[in-house]
N, C-alpha and C positions, 0 to 999 in steps of 0.2 A: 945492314939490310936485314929485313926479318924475316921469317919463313911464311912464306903462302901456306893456307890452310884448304882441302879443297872441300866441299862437302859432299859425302859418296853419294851416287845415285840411288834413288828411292827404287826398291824392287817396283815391276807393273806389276798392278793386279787385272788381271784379263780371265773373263770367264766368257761361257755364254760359245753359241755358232759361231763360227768364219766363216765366209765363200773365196771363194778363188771367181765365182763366175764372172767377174767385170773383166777378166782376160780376155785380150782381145777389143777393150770397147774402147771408142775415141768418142770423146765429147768437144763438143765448140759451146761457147755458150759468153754471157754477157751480164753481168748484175747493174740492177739499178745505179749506183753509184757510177758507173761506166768502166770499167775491170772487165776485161776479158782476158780467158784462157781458153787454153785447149789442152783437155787430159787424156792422155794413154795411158792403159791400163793392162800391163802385163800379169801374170801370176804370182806377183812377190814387191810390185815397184812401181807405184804410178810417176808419169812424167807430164809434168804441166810446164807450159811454154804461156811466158805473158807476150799477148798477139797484137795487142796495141804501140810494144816496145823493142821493133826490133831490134834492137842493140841487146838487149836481154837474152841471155843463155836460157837454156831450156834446162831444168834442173830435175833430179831423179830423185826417190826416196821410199825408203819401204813405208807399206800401207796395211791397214783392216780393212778389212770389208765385211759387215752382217748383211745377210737378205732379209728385212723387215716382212715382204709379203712380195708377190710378184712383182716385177717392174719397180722395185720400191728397193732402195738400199742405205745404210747408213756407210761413212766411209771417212778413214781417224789416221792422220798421220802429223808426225810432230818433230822436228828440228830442235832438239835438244839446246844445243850451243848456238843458235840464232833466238831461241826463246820463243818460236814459232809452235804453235797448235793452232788443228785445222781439221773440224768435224762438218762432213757435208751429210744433206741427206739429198740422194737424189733418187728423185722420182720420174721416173723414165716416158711411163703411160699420157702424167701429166707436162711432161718435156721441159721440168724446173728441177734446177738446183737453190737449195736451202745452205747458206753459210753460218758457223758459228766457228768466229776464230778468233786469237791474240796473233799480230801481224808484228815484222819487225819494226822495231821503236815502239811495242808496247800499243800500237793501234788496233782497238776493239772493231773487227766486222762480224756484221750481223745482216745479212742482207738477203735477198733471191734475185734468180737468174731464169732466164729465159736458154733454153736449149734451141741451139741457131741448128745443128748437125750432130746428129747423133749415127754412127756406127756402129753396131752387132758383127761378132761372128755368126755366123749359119747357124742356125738351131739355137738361138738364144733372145 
């Protein structure tokens, strides 16, 4: 039997703002394709729940968040060993999510969402 090789993880290269301010914020929302989620967003761990599947666990995962401009965010989280990345940008004002992502099995989504429910903390 012969030795597994593994290849070491590539360092991030991350510059540029973070926000924290999506803490506290819950989205509902629904992409063309018919995919629906619903994301909480803590300070360190967004959690999205597929709403269409209840048998689906709600899964957690650390996240980025930049503030592009008011009401407006970009927002990067990625599953290493599932092969998953997943850059949204949402825009709050206009009540859409923008998707750019590689899904498990290698499935390219590229789509926008309609925001059904959105939540704020107070002052945000």
């Amino acid at each position: 039997m012969g030795a597994t090789t593994t290849t070491p993880q590539a360092p991030a290269e991350i510059g540029g703002p973070s926000t924290k301010e999506l803490a506290g914020t819950k989205l509902l929302y629904e992409y063309s394709t018919g995919r629906k989620y619903q994301l909480n967003f803590d300070p360190d761990n967004v959690t999205f729940i597929f709403v269409k599947d209840p048998a689906a666990k709600p899964m957690s995962l650390p996240y980025r968040a930049r503030k592009i401009r008011e009401n407006l965010y970009m927002v990067h989280w990625l599953n290493r060993e599932g092969h998953i990345h997943v850059t949204l940008l949402l825009d709050l004002e206009r009540r859409q999510v923008h998707v750019s992502a590689l899904m498990p099995g290698g499935i390219e989504f590229f789509d926008i969402a309609e925001i059904e429910k959105a939540e704020r903390p107070t002052g945000k």
